[in-house]
C-alpha positions as MATLAB code, in Angstrom:
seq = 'XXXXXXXXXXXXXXXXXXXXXXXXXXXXXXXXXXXXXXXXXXXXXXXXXXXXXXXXXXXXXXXXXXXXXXXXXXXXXXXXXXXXXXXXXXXXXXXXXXXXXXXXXXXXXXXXXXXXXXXXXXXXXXXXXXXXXXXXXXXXXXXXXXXX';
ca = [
      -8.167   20.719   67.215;
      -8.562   23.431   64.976;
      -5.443   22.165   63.376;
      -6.569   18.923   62.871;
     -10.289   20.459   61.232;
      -8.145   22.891   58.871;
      -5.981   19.785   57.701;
      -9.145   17.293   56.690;
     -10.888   20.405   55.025;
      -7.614   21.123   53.197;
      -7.311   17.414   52.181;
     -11.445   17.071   51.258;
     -10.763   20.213   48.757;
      -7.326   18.719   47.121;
      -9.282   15.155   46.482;
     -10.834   16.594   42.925;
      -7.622   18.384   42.466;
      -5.960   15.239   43.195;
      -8.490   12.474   40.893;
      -7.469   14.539   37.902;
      -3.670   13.845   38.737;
      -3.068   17.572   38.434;
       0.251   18.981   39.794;
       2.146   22.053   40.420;
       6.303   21.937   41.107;
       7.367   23.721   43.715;
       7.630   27.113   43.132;
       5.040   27.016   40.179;
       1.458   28.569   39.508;
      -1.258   27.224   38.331;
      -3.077   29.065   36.138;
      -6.535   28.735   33.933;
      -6.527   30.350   30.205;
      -8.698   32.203   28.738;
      -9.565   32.216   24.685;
      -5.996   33.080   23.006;
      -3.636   33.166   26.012;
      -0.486   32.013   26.141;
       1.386   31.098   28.942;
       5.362   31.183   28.283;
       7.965   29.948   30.757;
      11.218   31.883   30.889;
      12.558   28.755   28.295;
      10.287   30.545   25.891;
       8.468   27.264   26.231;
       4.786   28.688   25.715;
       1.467   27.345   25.798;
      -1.947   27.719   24.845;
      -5.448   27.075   26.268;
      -5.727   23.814   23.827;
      -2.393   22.830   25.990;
      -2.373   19.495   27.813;
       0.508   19.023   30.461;
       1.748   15.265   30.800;
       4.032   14.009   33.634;
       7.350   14.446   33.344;
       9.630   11.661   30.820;
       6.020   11.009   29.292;
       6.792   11.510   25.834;
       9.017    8.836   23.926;
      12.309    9.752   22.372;
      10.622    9.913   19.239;
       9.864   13.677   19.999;
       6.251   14.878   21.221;
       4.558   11.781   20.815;
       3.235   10.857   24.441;
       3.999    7.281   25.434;
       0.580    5.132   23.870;
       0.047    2.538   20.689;
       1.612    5.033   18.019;
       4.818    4.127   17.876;
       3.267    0.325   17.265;
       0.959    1.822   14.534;
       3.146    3.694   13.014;
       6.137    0.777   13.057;
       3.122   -1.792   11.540;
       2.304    0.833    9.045;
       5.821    0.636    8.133;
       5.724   -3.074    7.692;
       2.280   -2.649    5.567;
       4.020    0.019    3.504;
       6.760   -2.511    2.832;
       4.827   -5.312    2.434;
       2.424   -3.130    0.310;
       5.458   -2.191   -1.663;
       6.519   -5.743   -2.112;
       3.540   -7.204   -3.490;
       3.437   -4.513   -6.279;
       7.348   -5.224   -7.210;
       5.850   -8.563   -7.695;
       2.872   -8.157   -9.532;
       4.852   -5.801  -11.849;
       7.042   -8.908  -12.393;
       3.972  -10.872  -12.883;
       2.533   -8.488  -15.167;
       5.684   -8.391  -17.676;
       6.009  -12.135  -17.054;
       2.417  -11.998  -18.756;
       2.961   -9.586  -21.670;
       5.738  -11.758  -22.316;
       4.144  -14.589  -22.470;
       0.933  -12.541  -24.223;
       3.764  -11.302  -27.072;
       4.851  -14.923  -27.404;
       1.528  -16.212  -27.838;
       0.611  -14.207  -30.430;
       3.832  -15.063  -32.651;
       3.176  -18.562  -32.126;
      -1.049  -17.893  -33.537;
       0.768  -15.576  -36.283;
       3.010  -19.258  -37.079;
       0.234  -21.078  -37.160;
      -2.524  -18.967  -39.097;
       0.604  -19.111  -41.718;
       1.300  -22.740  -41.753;
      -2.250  -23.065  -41.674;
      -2.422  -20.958  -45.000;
       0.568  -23.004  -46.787;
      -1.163  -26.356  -45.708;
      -4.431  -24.585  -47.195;
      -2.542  -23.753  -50.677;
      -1.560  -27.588  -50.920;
      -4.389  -28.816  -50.101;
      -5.956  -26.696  -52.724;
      -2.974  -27.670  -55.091;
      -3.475  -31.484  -54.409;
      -7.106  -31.061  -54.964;
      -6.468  -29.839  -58.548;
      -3.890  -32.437  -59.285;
      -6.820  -34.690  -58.081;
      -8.947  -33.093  -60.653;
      -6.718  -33.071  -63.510;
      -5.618  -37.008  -63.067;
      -9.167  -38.175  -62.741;
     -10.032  -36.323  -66.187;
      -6.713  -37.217  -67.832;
      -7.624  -39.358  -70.972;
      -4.182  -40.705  -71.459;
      -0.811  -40.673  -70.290;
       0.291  -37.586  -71.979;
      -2.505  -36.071  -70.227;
      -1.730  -37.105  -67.033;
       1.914  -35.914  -67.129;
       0.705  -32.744  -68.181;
      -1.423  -32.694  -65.034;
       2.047  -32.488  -62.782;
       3.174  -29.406  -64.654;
       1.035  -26.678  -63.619;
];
C-alpha cells in the first residue's frame, strides 16, 4: 500500500514536469542556470541560460533552424527576391525603350521646327514675289520681280 501511495505521489509531482514536455536521457542531469552559466557537455557542446533544448531530429537539415514556417518564408522570399529582381530587369528595359523613343522624338521635333523654318522662308519669299508682281507696271518689271 505504501507502494502504491509513493507511486501516485511520484506521478502527481512529474505531471508539471511532464505538461512542459521536459526530459532527461538516461544517465543525464537536469540542471537550472543561473545569470552567465554555461553548461558544456564533454562534446564541448555548451549552453547558456538563454538555451532552449528541442527534441531530438527537431532541427531541419538546413542547420539550427528548428522545424516551423522559415524554411517557407525564407524559400518565398527567394521567389520575391527573384521576382523583385525581374520586374526591375524589365523596367530597365522599359526605361531605355523610353529614352529611345524620348531621343527619337526629339530628332523628329528638331525635323520639323526645320522644315517648318524652310516652309516659313518660302512662304515669306512667295509673299514678296506676290508683292513685286502686283506693283509691276510692265512686263520688264515683272520679270525683274523673279530675279531677286
Amino acid at each position: 500500500m505504501r507502494y502504491a501511495i509513493l507511486t501516485v505521489i511520484a506521478l502527481m509531482a512529474a505531471q508539471p514536469v511532464q505538461a512542459q514536455s521536459f526530459t532527461c536521457g538516461f544517465g543525464k542531469k537536469p540542471s537550472c542556470l543561473d545569470y552567465s552559466d554555461k553548461v558544456c557537455s564533454s562534446y564541448s557542446k555548451c549552453v547558456d541560460q538563454n538555451a532552449s533544448c528541442f527534441d531530438s531530429y527537431q532541427c531541419d537539415y538546413q542547420g539550427f533552424t528548428c522545424k516551423s514556417n522559415v524554411t517557407e518564408c525564407y524559400d518565398k522570399n527567394d521567389d520575391l527576391v527573384q521576382k523583385y529582381n525581374d520586374l526591375l530587369g524589365k523596367q530597365r528595359t522599359l526605361v531605355s525603350e523610353y529614352n529611345d523613343l524620348l531621343e527619337e522624338n526629339r530628332k523628329v521635333i528638331r525635323k520639323h521646327n526645320d522644315l517648318l523654318d524652310v516652309a516659313n522662308d518660302i512662304e515669306g519669299q512667295l509673299s514678296d514675289l506676290k508683292d513685286c508682281l502686283v506693283y509691276a507696271d510692265d512686263l520688264d518689271a515683272a520679270r525683274l520681280c523673279g530675279l531677286y
